[in-house]
N, C-alpha and C positions, 0 to 999 in steps of 0.2 A: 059383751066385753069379757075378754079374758083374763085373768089374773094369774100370775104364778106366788106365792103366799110367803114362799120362802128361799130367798137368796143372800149372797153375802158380798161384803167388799171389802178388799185391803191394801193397804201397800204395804207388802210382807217383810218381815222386821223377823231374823233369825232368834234374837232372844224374844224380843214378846207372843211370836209364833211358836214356839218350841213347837207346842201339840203335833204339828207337822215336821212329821219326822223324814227319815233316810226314805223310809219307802214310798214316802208320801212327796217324792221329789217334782210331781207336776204342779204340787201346789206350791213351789218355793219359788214363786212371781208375785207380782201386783195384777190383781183383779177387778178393774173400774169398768162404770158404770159403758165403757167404748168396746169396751168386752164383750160387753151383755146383747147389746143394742142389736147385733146383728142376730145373734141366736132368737131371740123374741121376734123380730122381723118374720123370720125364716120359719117360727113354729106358730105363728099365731097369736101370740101371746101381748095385749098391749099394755101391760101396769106389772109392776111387780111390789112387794111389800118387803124391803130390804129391813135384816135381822142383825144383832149384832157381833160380834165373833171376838170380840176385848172387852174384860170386864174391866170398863175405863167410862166417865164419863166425856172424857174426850172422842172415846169411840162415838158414843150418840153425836157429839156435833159435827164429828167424820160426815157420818151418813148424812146427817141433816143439812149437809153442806152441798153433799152433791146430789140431795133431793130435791135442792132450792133452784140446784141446772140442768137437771136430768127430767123432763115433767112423765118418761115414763116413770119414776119411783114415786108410787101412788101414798105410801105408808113406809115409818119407820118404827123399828121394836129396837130401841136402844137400851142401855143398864144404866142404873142409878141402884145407892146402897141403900137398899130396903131395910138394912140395920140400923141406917144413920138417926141421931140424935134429930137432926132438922129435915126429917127426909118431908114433913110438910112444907114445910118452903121450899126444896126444892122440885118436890112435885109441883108447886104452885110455878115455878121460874120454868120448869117444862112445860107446862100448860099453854104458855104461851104460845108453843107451836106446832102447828094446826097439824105440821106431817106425821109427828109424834104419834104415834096410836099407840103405844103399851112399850111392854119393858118385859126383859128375861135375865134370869141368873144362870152361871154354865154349872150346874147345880150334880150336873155328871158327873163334873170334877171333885164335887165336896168328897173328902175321905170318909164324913159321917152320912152312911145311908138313910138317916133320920131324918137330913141336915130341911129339908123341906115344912117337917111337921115341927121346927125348934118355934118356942112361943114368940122369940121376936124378931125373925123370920114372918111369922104368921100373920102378926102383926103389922109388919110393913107392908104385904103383901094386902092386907083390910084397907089401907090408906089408899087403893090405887082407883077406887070404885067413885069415889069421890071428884075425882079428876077425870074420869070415863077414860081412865087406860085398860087395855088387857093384858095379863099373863100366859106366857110363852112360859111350857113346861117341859125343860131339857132335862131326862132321864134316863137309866138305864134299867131295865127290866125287874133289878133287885131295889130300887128307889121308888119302882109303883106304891108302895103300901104305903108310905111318907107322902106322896102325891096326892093319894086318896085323901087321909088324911086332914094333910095343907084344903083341898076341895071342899070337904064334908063341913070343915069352919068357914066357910065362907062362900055360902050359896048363891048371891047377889052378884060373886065378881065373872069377869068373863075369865073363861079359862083354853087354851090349845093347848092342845097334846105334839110335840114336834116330834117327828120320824117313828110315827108308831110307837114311841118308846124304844125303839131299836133292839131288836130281836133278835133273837141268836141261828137268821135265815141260812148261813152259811154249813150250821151244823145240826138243821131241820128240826129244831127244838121246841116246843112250843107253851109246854108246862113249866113253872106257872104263868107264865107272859100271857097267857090269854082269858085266865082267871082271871086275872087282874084289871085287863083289858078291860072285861065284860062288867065289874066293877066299877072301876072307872066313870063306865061310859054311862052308869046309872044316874047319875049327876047330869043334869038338866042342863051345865051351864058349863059343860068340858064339849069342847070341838074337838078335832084331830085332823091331822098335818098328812096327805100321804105323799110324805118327802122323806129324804134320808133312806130309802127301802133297799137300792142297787149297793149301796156300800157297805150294809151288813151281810151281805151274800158273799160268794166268794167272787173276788172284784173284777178275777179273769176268765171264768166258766158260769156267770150266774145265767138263769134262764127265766121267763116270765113265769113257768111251771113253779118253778121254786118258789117264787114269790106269792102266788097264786093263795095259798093256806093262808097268809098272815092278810093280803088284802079280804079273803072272804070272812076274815075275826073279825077287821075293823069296822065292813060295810055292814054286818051282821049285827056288830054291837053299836056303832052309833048313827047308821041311816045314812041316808045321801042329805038330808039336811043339816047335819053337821061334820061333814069332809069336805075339805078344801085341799085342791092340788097345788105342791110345792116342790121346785128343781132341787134341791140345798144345792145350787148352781155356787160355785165352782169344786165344792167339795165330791160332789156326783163324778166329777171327771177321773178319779181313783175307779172307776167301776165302769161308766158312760158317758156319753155326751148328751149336750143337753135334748137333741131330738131323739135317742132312745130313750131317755126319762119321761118324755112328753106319751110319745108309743107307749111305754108299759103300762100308764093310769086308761090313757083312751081307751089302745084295744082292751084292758077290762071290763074297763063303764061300758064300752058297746056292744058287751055279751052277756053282761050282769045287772047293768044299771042305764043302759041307753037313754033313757029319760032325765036320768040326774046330770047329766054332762054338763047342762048351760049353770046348773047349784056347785058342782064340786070345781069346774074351771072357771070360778069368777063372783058369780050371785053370795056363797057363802061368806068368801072373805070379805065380800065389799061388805056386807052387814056386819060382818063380825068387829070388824078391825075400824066399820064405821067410815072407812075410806068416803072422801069428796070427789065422786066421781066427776062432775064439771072441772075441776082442778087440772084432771090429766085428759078428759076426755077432746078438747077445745085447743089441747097445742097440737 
């Protein structure tokens, strides 16, 4: 079974969208699950684990609405305030449902590069092991050390790394993002995402070459058994479609890692994220 790890959906709202700007004008549509269906068709792909892209808890019931009709959407990683006063109750009121696998904060956005390692941040983020959610770890290269960090306090929780941490491929950069990286990746209980990679390159000349350095950090530093391939479907279309995104992981795994293919497109995430496979496997 294949899995793609990380995708999104929305029905795009010009103010709560902002992020998506002038140049970003292919993304200023609605992207549902009708969307998707035919690309996974066409690549192989039978489940996807849908992430969320509004820091709202109405996003979570978004997703969890059209996971309840869509039976490929195996998993969802929605937000809830890790700050909140009753975030145990509402972690308990999320527990209830079963598509629910974990939770992410767009943590890229925070103007405090620290904003990761703050104690009641840290905190909430302790609460989630309890309820067998994961943490989705959306960052930017100067945010690793805060990542680490958030990680080092809490050994027991599961942790992904999304889009490599996003790299600065377009301007062949690599110090310190792969310090950090290999850091990181010492922690037993950090997975990574290799999604998001086509949109840090430059999104009209990028080449598998280019990409090539920052895939050999990450398979280097945390193994084929803890990589799992993800489109960031529909945000990948600023760079590719979603069958060049599928191409650039393959043909790497099948000149670097040929063995790990059935772990990093499927096996991983199902374990990580805990997915029910019978759920999606039987529609």
């Amino acid at each position: 079974m294949r899995i793609d790890s990380h995708q999104h959906f929305w029905r795009f709202h010009p103010v709560r969208d902002a992020w998506i700007t002038a140049d970003m004008s292919v993304l200023r549509r609605d992207f549902l699950p009708d969307d998707l269906a035919p690309e996974l068709a066409a690549n192989g792909i039978d489940a996807t684990i849908a992430v969320q892209a509004d820091q709202s808890e109405d996003e979570t019931t978004f997703l969890l609405d059209l996971a309840a009709r869509h039976k490929f959407i195996a998993g969802v990683v929605g937000w809830v305030d890790l700050r909140a006063d009753d975030l145990e109750d509402r972690l308990r009121r999320w527990s209830e449902h079963p598509q629910l696998v974990g939770f992410r904060h767009i943590a890229q956005a925070e103007p405090d590069d620290g904003f990761l390692a703050r104690r009641e941040f840290v905190q909430g983020v302790s609460k989630l092991k309890d309820f067998g959610f994961t943490y989705d770890l959306l960052v930017y290269p100067r945010q690793l050390p805060a990542a680490i960090e958030l990680v080092s306090h809490l050994p027991e929780q599961r942790f992904v790394l999304d889009h490599i941490a996003k790299p600065p491929i377009r301007s062949a950069e690599q110090k310190p993002w792969c310090d950090h990286i290999r850091e990181l990746a010492r922690n037993p209980n950090v997975c990574c995402k290799l999604s998001g990679i086509v949109t840090e390159a430059d999104w009209q000349r990028w080449t598998p070459a280019q990409c090539k350095p920052y895939l050999d950090l990450v398979f280097e530093a945390f193994g084929p058994d803890r990589l799992m391939f993800g489109s960031d479907w529909p945000v990948c279309l600023l760079a590719a479609n979603y069958r060049r995104v599928v191409e650039l992981i393959s043909e790497y795994i099948a000149h670097h890692a040929p063995a790990a293919s059935a772990k990093i497109f499927g096996e991983n995430a199902l374990g990580f994220y805990g997915v029910n496979k019978a759920a999606w496997t039987c529609n």
